[in-house]
N, C-alpha and C positions, 0 to 999 in steps of 0.2 A: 396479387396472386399469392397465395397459401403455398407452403415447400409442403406438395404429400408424394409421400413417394408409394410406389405399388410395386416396382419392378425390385427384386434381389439384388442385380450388380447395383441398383440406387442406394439400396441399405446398402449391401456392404462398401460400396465407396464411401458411404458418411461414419459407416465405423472406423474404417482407416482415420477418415481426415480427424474423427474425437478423439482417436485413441494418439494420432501425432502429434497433435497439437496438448495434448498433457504430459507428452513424452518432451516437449521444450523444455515445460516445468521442471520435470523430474531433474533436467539435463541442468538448470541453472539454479534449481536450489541451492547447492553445495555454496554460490556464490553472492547471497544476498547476506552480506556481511557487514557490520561497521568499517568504514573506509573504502568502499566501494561506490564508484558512480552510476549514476541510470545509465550517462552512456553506455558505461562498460554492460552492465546489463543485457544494453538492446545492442550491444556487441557481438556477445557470448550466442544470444538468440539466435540474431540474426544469421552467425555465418554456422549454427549447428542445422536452422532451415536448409539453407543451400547447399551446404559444402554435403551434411551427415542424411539429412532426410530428403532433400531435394524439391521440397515444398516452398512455397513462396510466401513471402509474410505479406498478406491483407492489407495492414493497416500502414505501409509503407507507399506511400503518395496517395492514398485515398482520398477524394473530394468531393463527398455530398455537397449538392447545389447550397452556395454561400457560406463554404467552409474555404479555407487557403486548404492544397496539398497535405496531410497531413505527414511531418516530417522521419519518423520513423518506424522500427520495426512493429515494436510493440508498446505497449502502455504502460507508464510507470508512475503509480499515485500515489504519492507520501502523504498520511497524516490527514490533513483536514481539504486533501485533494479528492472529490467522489470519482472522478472518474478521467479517462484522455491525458495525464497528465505525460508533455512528453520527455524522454528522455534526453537528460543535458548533463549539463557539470554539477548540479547538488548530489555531495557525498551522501551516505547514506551514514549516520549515527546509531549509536546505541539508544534505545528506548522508543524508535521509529518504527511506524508500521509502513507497510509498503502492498499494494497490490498490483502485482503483474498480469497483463490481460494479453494475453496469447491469440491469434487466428492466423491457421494456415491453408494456402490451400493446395491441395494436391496435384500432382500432374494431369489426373481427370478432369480434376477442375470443382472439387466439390469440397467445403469449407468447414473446420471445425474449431470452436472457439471457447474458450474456457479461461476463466481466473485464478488466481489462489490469492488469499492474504498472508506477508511474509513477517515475523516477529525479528526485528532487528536485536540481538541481545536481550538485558531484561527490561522489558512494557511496563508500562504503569496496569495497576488494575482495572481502571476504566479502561483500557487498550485492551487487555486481554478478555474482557466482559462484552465490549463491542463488538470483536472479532468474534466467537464463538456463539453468539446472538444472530448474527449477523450469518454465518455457517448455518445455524437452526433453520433459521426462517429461510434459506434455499432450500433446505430437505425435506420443510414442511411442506411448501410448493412443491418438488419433486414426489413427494408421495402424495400428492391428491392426483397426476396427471393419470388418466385412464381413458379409454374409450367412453364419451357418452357426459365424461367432468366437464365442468363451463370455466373457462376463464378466472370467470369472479372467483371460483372458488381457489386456486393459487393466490390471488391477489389477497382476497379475506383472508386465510390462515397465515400468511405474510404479515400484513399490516397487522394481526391480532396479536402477533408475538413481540413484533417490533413494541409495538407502543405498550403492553404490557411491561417490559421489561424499560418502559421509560425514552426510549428513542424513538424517531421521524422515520419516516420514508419517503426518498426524493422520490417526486412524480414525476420529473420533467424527464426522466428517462428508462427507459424500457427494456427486458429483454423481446426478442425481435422470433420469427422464422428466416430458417436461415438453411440452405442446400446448395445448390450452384450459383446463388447469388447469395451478399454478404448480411444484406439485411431486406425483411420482407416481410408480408405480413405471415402469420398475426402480432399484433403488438402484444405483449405479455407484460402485462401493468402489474406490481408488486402491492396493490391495492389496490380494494371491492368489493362486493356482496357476494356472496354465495348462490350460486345459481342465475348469475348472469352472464352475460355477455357469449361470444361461439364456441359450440359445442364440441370436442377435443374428438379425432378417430384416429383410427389406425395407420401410419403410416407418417403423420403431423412429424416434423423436426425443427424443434426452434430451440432457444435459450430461455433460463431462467436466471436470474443476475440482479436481484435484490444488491440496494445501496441502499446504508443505512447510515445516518447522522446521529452522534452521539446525544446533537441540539438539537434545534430546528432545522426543519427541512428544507430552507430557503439556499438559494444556490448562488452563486455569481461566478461569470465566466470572465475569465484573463485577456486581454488583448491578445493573445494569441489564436484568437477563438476556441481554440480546442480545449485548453484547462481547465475544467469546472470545480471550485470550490465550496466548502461550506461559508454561507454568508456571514456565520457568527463565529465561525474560526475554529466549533467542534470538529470533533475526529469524523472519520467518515471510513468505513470499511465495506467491500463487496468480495463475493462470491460469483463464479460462473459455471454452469455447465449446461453442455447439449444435450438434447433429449430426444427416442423416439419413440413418440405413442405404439404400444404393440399391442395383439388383440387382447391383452390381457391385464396392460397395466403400463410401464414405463421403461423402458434401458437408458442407462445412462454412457452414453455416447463416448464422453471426455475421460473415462476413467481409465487409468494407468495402474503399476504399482507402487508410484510413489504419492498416489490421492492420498488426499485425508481423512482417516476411520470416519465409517456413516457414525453421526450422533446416536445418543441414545435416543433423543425426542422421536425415529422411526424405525429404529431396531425392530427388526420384526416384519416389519409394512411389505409388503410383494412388490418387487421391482426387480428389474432386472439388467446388472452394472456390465461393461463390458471387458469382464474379467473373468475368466476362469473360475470357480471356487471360492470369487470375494464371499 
């Protein structure tokens, strides 16, 4: 089942839960520092959910069929981790990259979920080359969503950037639809043809969440089932945000005032963020 929503209190509950769920971010940036652990991280998150916003964190015991529990708040993926990686005792260094992946859901009951990638001190240049690649190719998919867009065509402008710029795109994972429940269709694949696959309308709320490998795109997952790594030990950076098709083009769901300036790659493009005067 597709998340479309029609009804206004539906939108604006899923503005709330975008605009909460970036407001984590804003809240634990200050803390993604050298000498810092994930735990503490999924610390900091977790009790500003409950205690400051009173949202509940998603991905705290979550168990899709043939997954264990997964054990904490949020997602903390260092380096050549794409995705799930969870929070424990590895400190966080200088020259580390790190991607936090946020979902909360609100006392309604309705889910918003967003990433950032965090620059631990100073990067190597392939880190920072990744990262900001990696950032593109979600705002290129972000600016093709509109009433009437296919799929494919996110997924082509995606992969076209990616691999131009020399990097992979993992396939084995996807951004999702997502509203009162956490994951659902449509599947929003980061690679495609242009003019295929379901046709995008008004109303549609899902993710887009390009992961990009510096290498190859091949994966291996951790005994813990949840950790997915790169299989050649490349970096791996991702981007998230929520999206709602509106008659006219896209809002972006998850944005705060501590988001990331839009790239130049879509300066310009019609959309529309969930800010004020961005």
């Amino acid at each position: 089942m597709n998340s479309v929503f029609t009804a206004e209190k539906d939108i604006q509950g899923m503005r709330e839960a975008g605009r909460l769920a970036s407001e984590v971010l804003d809240h634990v940036a200050p803390h993604v520092n050298a000498g810092v652990s994930t735990a503490e991280l999924d610390r900091i998150c977790h009790e500003y959910m409950r205690d400051v916003q009173k949202t509940i964190p998603a991905p705290l015991n979550y168990q899709p069929p043939g997954y264990p529990p997964f054990p904490a708040s949020i997602c903390t993926s260092v380096n050549d981790v794409i995705c799930h990686g969870i929070p424990g005792e590895k400190i966080l260094k200088a020259g580390d990259v790190v991607n936090l992946d946020i979902t909360v859901i609100t006392p309604d009951g309705y889910y918003g979920d967003t990433s950032r990638m965090f620059m631990v001190g100073e990067v190597s240049v392939l880190a920072k080359r990744l990262t900001q690649i990696t950032f593109e190719c979600m705002w290129l998919g972000i600016a093709q969503v509109k009433p009437g867009a296919s799929l494919g065509d996110i997924g082509h402008v995606i992969q076209t950037h990616a691999e131009k710029a020399g990097y992979s795109v993992v396939r084995e994972y996807c951004g999702h639809g997502i509203g009162k429940v956490f994951h659902q269709d449509p599947q929003i694949l980061h690679y495609g043809r242009p003019g295929t696959g379901e046709k995008l309308k008004e109303g549609m709320t899902f993710t887009i969440e390009p992961m990009i490998n510096a290498g190859k795109r091949d994966i291996r997952t951790m005994p813990d089932q949840w950790t997915v790594k790169t299989k050649d030990r490349s970096l791996s950076a991702q981007w998230e945000h929520t999206l709602l098709v509106t008659a006219t083009g896209v809002e972006v769901l998850t944005w705060s005032e501590g988001s990331n300036p839009i790239p130049d790659c879509v300066k310009g493009l019609s959309f529309r963020p969930n800010l004020a005067n961005a």
